[in-house]
TORDOLO-997881 format. One record per residue: residue in one letter; z, x, y of N, C-alpha, C, O, CB in turn. Coordinates in pm, 1 decimal, decimal comma. Each point is the difference from the previous one (the first is absolute). Glycine has a CB too. Layout:
! TORDOLO-997881
PT rest     n_up   n_east  n_north    ca_up  ca_east ca_north     c_up   c_east  c_north     o_up   o_east  o_north    cb_up  cb_east cb_north
PT    A        Z        X        Y        Z        X        Y        Z        X        Y        Z        X        Y        Z        X        Y
...
***
This chain:
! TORDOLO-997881
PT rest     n_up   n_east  n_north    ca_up  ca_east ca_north     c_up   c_east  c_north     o_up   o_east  o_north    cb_up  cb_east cb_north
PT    X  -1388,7 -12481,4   3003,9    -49,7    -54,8   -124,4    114,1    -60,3    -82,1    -23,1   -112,2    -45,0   -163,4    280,4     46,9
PT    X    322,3   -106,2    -33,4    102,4    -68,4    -39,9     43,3    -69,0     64,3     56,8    -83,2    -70,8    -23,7    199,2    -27,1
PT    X    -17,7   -145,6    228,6    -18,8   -112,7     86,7    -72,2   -142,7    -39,2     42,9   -115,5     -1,2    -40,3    312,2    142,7
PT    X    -87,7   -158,4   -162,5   -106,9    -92,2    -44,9     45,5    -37,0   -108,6     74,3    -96,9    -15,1   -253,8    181,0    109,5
PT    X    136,7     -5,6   -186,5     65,8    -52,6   -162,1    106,8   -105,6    -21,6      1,8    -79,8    -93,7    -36,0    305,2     42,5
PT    X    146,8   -213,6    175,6    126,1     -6,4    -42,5    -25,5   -152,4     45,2     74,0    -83,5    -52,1     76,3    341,5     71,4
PT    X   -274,2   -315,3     97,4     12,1    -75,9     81,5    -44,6    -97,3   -105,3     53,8   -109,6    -15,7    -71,0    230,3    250,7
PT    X    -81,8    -76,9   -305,2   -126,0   -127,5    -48,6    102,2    -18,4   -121,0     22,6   -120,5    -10,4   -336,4    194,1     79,7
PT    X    396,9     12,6   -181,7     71,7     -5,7    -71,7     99,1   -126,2     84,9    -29,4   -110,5    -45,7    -27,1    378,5    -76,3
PT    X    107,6   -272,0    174,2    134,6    -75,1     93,5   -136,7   -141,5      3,4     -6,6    -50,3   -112,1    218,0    302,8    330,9
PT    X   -298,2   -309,6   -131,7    -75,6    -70,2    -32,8    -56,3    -63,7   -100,0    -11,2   -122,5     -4,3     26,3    214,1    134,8
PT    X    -69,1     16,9   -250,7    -44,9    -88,7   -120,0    134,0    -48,7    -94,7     22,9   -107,9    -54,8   -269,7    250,9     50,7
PT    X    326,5    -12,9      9,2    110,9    -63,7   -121,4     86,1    -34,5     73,4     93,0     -7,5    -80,3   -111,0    132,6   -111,4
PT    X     79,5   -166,3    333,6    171,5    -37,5     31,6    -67,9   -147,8     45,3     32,9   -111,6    -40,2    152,0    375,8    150,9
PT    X   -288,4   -229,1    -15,7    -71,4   -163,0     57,7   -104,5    -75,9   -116,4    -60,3   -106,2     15,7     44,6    214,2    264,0
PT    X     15,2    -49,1   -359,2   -109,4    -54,1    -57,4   -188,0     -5,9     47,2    -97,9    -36,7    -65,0    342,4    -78,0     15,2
PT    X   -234,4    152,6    147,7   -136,0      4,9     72,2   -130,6     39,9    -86,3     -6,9    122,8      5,7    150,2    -58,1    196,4
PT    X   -201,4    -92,3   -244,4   -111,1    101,6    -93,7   -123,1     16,0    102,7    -44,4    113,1     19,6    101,4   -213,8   -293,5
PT    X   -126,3    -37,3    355,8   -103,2     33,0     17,1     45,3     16,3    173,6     74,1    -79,6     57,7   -234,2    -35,6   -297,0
PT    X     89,9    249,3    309,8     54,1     16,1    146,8    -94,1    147,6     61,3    -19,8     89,4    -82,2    315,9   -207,8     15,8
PT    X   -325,8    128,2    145,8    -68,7     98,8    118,3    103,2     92,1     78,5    115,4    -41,8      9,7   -295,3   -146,5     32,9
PT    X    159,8    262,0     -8,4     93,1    105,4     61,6   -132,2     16,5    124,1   -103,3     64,8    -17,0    289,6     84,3   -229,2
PT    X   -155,8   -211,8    346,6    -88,3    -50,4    110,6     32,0    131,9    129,5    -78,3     36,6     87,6    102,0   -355,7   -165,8
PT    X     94,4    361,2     55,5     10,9    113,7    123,2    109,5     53,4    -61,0     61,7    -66,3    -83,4   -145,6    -33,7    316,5
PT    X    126,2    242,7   -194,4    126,7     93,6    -71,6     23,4     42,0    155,7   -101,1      2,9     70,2     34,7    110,2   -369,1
PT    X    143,5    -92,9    335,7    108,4     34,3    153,2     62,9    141,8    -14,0     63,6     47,0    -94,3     30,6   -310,9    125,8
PT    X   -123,4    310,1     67,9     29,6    145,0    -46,2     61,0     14,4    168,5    -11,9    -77,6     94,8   -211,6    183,2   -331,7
PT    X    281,8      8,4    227,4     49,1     39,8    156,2     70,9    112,5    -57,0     22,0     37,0   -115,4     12,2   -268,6    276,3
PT    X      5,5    290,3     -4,1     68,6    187,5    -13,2    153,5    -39,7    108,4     -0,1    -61,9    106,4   -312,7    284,7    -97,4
PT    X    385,0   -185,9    -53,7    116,7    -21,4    112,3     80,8    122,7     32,9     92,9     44,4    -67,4    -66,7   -276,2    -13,1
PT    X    -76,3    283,3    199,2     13,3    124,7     41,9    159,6     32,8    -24,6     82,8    -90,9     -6,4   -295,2     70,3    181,6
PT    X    243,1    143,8   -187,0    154,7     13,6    -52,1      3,7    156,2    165,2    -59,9    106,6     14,3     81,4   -189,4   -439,0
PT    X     60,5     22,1    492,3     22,2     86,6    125,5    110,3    -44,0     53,2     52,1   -106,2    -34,0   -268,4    149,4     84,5
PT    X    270,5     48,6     54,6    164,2     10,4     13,3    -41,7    -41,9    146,9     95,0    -43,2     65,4     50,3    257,5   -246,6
PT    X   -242,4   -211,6    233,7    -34,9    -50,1    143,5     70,2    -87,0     93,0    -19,6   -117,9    -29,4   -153,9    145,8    -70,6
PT    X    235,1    -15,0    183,8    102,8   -116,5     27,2   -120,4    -98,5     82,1    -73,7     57,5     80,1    357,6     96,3    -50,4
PT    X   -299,5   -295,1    -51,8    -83,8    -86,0     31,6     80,1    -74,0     99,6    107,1    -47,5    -37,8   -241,8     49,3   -173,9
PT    X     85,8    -22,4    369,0     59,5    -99,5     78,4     13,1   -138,0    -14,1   -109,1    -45,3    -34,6     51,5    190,5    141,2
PT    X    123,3   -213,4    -98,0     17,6    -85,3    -47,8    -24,9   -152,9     99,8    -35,5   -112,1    -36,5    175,9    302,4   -116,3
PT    X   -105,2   -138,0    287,4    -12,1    -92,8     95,3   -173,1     23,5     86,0      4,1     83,5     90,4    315,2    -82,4    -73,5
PT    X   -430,5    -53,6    -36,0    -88,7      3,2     36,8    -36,7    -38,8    113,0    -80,4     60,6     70,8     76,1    -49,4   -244,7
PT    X     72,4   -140,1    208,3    -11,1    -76,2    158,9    125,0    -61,2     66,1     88,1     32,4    -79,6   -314,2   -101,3      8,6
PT    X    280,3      5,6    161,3     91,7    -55,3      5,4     30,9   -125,4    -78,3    118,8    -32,5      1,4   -143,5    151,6    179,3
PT    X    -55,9   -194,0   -246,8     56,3    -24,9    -93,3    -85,5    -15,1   -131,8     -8,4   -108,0    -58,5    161,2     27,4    225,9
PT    X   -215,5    194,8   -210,2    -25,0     43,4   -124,7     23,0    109,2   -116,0    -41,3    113,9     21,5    -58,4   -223,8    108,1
PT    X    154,7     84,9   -234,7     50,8    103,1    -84,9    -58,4     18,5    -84,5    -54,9    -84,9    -70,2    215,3     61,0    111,5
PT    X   -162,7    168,3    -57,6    -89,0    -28,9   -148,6     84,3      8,0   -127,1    118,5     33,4     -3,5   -327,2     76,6    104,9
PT    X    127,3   -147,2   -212,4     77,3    -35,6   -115,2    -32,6     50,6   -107,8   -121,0     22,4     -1,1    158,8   -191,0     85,7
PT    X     20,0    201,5   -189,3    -99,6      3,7   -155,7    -38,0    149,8     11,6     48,3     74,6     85,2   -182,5   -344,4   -105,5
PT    X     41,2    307,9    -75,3    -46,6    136,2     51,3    -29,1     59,5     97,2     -4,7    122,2     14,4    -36,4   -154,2   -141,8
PT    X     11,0    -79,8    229,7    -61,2     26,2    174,2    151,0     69,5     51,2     16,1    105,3     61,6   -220,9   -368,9      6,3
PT    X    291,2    181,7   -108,2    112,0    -17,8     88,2    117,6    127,8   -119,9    121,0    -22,3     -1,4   -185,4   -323,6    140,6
PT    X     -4,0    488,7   -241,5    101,4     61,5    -33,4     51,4    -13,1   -100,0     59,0     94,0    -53,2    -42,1    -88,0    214,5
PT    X    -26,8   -161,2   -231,2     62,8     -1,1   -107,0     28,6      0,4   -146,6     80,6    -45,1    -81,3    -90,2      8,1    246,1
PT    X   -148,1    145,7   -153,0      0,6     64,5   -152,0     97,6    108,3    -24,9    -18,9     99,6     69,8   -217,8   -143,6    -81,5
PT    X    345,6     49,7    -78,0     58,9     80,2    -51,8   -112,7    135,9    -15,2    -91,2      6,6    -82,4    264,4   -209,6    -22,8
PT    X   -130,5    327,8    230,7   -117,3     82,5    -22,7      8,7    113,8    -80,8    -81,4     88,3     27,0     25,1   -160,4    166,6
PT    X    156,0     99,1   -312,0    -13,9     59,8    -92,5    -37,2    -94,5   -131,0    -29,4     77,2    -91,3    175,3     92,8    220,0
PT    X   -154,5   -287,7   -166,5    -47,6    -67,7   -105,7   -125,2   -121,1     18,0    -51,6    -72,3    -85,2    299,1    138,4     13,2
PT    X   -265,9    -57,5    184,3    -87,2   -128,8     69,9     45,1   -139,4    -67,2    -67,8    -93,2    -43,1   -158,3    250,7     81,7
PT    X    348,2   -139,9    -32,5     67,4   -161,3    -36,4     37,4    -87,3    102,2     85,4     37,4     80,4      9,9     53,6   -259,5
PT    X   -146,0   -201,8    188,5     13,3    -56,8    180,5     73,4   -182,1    -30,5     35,4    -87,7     78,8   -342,4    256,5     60,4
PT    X    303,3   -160,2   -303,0     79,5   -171,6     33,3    112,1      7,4      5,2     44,4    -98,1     59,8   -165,4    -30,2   -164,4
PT    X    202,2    200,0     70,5    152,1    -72,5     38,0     -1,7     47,9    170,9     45,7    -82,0     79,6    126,2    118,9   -363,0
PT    X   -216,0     73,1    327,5      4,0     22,9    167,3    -90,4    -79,0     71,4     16,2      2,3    122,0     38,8    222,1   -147,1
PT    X   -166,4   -309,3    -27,8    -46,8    -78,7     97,9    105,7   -165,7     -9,2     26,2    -85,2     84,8   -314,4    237,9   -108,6
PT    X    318,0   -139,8    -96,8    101,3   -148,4     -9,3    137,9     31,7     94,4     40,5    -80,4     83,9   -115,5     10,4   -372,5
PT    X    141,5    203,0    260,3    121,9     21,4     72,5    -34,5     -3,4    186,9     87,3    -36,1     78,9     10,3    200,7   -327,5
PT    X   -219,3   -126,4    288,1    -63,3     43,0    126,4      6,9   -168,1     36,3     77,3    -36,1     88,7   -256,7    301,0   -133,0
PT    X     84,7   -378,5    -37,1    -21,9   -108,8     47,6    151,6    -64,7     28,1     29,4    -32,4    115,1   -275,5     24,6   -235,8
PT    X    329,5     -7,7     24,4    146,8    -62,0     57,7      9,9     78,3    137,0    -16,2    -49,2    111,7    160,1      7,1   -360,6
PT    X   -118,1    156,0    222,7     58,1     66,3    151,8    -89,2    -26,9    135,0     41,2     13,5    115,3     53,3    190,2   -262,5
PT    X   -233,3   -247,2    104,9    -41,7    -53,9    135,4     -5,9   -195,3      3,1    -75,1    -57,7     78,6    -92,7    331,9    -52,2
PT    X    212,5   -311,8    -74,4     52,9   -124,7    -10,1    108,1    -51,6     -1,7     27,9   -119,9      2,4   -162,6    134,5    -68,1
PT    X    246,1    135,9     58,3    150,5     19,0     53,5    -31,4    -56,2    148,3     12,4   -109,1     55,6     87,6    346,3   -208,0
PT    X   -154,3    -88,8    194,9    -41,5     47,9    168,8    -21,9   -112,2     48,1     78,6    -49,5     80,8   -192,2    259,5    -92,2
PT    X    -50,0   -301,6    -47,6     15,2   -133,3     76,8     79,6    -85,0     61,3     16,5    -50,9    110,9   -121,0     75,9   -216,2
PT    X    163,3    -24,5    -35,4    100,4   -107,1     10,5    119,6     -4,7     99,3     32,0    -89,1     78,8    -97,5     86,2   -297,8
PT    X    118,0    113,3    195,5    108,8     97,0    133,7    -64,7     24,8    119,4     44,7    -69,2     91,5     68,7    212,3   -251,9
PT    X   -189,1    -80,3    186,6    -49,5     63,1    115,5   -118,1    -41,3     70,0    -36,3     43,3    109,3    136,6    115,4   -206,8
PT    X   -170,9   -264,7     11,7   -127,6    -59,2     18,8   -130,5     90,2     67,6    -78,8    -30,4     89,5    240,5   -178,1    -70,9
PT    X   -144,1    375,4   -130,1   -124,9     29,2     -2,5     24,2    109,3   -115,5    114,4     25,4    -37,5   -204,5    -92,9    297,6
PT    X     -4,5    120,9   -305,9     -2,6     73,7   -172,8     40,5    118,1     60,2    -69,1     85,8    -54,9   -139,5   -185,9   -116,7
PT    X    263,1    141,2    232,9     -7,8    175,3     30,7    124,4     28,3    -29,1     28,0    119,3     12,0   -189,2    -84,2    178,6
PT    X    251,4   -109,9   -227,4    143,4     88,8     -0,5     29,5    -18,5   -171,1     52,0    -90,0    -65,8     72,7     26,0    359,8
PT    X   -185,0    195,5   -328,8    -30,7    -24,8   -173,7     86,1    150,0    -28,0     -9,8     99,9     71,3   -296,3   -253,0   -112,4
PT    X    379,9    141,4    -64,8     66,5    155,9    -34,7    -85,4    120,2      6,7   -117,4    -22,1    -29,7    256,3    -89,3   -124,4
PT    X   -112,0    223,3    183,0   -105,2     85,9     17,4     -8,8     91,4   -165,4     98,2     10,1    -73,4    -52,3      0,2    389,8
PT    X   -168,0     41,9   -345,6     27,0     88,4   -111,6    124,6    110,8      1,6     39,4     54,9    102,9   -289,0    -94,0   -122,0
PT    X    300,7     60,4   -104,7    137,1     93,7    -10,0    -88,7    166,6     -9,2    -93,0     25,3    -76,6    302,9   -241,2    -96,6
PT    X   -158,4    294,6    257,3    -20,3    113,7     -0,8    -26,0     59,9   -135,4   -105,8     53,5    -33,0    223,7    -65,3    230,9
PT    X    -38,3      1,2   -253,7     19,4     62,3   -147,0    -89,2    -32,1    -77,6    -66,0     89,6    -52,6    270,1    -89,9     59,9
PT    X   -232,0   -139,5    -36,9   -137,3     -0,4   -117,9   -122,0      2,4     92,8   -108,2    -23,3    -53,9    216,7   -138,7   -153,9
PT    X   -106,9    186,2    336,7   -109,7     83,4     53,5     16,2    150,5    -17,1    -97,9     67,3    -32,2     65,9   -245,9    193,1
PT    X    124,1    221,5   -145,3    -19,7    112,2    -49,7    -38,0     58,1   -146,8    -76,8     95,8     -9,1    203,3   -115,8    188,9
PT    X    -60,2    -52,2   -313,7    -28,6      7,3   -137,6   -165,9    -42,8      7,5    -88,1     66,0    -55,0    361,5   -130,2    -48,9
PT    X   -287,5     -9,5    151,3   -194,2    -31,8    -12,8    -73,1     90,9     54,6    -95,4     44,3    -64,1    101,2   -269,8     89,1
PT    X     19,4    268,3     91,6    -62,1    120,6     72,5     -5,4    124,8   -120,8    -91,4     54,2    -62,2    202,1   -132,0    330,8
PT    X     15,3     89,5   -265,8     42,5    129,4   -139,9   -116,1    -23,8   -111,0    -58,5     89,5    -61,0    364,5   -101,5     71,0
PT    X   -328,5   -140,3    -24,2    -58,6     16,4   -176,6   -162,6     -1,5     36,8    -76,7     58,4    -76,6    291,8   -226,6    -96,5
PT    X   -252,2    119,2    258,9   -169,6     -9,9     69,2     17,3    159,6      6,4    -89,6     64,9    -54,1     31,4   -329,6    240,2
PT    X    123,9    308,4   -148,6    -46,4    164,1     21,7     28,9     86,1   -120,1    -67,9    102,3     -8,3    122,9   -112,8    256,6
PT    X     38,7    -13,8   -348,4    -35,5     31,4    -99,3    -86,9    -17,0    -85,9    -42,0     82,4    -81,2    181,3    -70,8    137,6
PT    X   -184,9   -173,1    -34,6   -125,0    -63,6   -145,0    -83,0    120,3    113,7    -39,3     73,0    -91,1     36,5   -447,4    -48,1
PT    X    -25,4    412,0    207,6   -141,5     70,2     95,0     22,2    138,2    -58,6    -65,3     67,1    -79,8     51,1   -204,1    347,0
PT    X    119,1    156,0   -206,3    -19,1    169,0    -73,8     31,8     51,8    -84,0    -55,7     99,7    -46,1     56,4    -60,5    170,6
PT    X    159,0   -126,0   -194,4    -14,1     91,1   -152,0     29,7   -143,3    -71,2    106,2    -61,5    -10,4      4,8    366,3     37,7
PT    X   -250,0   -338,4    -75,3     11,0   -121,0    -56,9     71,8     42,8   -178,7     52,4    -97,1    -54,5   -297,1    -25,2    244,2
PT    X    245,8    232,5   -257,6     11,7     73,2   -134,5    159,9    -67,2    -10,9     40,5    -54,5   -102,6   -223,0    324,3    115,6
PT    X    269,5   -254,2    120,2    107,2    -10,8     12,3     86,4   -185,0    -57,6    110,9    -28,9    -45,0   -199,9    265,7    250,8
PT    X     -9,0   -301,3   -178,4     21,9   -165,1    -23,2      9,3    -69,4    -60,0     38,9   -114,0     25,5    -89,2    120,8     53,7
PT    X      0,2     60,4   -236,7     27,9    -55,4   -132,9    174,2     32,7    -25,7     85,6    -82,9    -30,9   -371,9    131,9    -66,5
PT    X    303,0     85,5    119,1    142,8     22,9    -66,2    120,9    -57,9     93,5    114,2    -26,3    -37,7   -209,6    253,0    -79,6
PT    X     48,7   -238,1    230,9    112,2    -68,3    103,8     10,6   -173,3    -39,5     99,7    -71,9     -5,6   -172,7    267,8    234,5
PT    X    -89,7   -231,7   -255,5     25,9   -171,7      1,4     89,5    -15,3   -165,3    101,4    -67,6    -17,7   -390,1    -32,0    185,9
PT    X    220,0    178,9   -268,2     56,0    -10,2   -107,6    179,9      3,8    -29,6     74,5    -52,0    -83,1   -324,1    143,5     55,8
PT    X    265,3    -10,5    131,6    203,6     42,8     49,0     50,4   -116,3     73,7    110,9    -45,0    -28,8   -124,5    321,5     93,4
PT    X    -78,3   -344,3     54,7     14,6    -58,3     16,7     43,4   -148,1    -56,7     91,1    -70,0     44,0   -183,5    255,9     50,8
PT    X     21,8   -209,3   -181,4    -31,3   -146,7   -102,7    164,1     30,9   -144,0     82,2    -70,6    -58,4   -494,3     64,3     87,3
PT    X    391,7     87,3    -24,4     59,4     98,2   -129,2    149,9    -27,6     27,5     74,6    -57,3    -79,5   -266,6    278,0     59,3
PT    X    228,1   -172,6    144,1    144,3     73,6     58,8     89,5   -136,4     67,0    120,1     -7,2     25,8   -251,6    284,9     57,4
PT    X     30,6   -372,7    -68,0     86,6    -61,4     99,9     -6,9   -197,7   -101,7    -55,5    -25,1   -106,9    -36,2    247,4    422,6
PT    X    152,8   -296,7   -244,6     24,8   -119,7    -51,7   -157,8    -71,6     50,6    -61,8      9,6    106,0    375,8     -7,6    -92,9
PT    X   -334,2    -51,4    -99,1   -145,5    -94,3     68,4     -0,3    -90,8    129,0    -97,4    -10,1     74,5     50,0    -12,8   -311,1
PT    X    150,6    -32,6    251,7     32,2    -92,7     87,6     35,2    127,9    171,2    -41,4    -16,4    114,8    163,3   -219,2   -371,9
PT    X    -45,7    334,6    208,4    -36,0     84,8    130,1    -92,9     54,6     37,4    -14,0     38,4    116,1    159,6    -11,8   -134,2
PT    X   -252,5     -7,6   -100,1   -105,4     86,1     80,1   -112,0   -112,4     46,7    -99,1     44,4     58,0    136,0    201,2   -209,7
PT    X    -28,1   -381,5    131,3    -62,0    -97,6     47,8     71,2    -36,1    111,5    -84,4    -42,3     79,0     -7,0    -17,6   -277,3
PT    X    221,9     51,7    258,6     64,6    -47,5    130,4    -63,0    101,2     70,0    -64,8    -44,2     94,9    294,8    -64,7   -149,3
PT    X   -236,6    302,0     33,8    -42,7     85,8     58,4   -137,6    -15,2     61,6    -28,9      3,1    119,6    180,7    100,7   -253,8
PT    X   -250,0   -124,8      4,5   -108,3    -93,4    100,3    -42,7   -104,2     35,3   -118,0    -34,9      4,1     80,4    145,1    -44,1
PT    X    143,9   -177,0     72,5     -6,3   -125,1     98,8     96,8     28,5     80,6     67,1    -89,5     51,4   -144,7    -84,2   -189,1
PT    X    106,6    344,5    168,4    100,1     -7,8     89,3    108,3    -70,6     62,3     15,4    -31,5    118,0   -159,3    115,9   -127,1
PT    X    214,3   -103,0    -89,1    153,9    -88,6     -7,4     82,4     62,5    -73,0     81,7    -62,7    -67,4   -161,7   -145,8     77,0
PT    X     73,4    374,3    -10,4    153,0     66,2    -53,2     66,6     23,2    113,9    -37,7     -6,6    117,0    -29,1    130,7   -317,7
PT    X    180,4    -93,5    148,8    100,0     75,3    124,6     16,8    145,7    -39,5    -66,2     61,6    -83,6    220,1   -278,4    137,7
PT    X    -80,3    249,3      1,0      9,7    189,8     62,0     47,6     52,2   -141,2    -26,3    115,1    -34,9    133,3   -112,9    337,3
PT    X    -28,6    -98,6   -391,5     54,2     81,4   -120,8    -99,9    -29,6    -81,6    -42,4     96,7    -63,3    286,6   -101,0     82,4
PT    X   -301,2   -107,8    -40,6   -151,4    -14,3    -81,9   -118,2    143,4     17,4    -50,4     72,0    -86,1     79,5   -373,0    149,0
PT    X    -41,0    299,9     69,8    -85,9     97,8     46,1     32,9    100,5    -35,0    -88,2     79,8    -31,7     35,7   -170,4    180,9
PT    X    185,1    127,9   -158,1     37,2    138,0    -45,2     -7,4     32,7   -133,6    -59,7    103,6    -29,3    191,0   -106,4    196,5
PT    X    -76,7    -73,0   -264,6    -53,4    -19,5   -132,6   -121,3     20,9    -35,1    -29,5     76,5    -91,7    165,9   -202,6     90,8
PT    X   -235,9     48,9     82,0   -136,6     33,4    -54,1    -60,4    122,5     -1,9    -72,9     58,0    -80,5     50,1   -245,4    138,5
PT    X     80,3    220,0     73,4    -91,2    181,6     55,2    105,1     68,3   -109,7    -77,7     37,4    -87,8      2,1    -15,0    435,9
PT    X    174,3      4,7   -380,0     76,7     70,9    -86,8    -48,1    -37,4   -127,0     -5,1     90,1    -83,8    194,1    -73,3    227,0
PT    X   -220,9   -115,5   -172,0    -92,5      9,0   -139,0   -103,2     46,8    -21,5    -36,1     23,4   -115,3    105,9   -162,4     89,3
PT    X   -141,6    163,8    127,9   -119,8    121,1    -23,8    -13,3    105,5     83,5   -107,7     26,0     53,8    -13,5   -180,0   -131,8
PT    X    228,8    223,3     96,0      9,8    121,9     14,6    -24,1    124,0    -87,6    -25,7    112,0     44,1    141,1   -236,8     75,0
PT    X   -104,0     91,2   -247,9    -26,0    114,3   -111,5   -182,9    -10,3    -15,0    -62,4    103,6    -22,8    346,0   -139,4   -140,8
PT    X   -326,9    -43,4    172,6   -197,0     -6,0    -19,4    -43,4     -5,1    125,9   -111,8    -46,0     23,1     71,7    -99,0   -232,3
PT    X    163,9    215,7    362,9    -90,1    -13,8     83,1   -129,9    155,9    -22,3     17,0     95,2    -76,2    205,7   -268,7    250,0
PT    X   -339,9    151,2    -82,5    -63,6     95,7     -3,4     42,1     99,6    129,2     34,3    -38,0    111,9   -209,2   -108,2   -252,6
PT    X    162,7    280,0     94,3     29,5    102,5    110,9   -132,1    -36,2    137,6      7,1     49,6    112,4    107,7    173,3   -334,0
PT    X   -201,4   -296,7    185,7   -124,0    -38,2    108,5     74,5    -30,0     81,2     15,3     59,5    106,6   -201,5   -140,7   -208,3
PT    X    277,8    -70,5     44,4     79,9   -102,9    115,0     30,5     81,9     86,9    -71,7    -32,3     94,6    177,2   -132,3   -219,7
PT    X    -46,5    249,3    155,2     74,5     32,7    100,9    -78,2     15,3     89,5      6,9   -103,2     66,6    147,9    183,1   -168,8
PT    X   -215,0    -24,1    138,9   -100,6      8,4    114,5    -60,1   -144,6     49,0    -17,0    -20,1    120,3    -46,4    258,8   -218,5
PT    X     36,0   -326,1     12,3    -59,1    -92,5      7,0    155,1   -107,1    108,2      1,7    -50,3    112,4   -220,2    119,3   -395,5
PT    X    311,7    -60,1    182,1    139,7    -57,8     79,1     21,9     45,1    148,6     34,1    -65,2     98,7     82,4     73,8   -326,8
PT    X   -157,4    169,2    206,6     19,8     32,3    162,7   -114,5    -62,8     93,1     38,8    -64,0     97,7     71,7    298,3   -163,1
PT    X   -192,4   -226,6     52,3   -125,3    -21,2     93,1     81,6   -196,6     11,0     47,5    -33,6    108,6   -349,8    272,0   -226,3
PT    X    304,6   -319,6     22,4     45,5   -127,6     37,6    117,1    -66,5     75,2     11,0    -98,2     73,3   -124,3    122,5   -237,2
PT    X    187,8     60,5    120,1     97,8     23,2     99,6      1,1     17,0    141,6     85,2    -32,9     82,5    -40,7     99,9   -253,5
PT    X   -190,4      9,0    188,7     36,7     47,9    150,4   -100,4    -56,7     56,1    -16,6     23,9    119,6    126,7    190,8   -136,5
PT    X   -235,6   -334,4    -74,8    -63,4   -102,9     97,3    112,2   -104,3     10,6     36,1    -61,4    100,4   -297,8     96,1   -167,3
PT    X    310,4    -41,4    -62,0     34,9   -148,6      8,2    120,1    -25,1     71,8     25,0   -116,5     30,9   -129,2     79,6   -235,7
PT    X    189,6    137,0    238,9    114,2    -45,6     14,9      8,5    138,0    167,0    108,8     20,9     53,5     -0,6   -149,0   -396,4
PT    X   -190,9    173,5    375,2    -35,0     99,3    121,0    117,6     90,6      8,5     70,9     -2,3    100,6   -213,2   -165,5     41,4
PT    X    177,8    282,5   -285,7     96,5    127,9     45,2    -62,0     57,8    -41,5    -63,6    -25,8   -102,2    260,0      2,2    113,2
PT    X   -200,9    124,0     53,1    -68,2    143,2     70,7     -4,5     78,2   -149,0   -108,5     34,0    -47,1    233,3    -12,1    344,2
PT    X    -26,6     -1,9   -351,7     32,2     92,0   -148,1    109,4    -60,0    -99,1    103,2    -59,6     30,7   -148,6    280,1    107,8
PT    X     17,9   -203,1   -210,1     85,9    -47,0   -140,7    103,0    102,8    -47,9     67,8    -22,7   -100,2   -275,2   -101,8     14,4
***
């Protein structure tokens, strides 16, 4: 509904528009899962876009990774003359997404005071490279050390169990 408001407001007063129909409203769900999606479907078909993985699966944010995904298979073309030799996802913010899907699931109570530490603790511009995954190892470290004091005693369990899909060791 503030959606709305905000839309016909932006229409009557920025465009001037007064007289107009709202003929269809578009709605959709964009699943948020850590699922690793194949990517090569045929010998020479890939998939792409959400088909092809590249919703950010702790925020369901997919344009800068479907724009960064499209160069890299138009790299591939161009070099190799076929889309498959595309960077692979980095372990690590598969692992941080895995971590936070299983936290929003089970101790969702926990997510206000972490995002708030989060937003709070760190420079704006890093915790936006963080999710668009473009920090490096001392960025990364910064961030998790900035919310270490509002972590929840839940996490831990939640860290162990992710740990040992995502990254396959036995015990923590």
């Amino acid at each position: 509904e503030n959606c709305e408001h905000t839309l016909r407001s932006y229409i009557e007063d920025t465009v001037g528009i007064k007289q107009y129909r709202i003929l269809f409203k578009e709605g959709g769900v964009t699943p948020l899962s850590d699922h690793v999606f194949p990517r090569r479907l045929g010998a020479n078909i890939m998939a792409i876009g959400i088909q092809g993985g590249r919703v950010k699966p702790s925020s369901g944010y997919a344009f800068l990774r479907i724009q960064q995904d499209s160069t890299a298979i138009v790299h591939s073309l161009q070099r190799f003359g076929q889309p498959f030799n595309v960077p692979p996802d980095t372990r690590f913010y598969h692992f941080c997404d895995s971590w936070m899907l299983r936290l929003m699931q089970q101790h969702g109570e926990c997510l206000r005071p972490l995002l708030v530490d989060l937003f709070r603790n760190n420079p704006i511009r890093r915790v936006f490279r963080f999710l668009d995954e473009m920090t490096g190892p001392w960025e990364n470290f910064m961030l998790m050390a900035s919310l270490v004091p509002q972590l929840c005693k839940q996490t831990l369990p939640v860290t162990n169990t992710v740990l040992r899909t995502t990254l396959g060791q036995r015990k923590i």
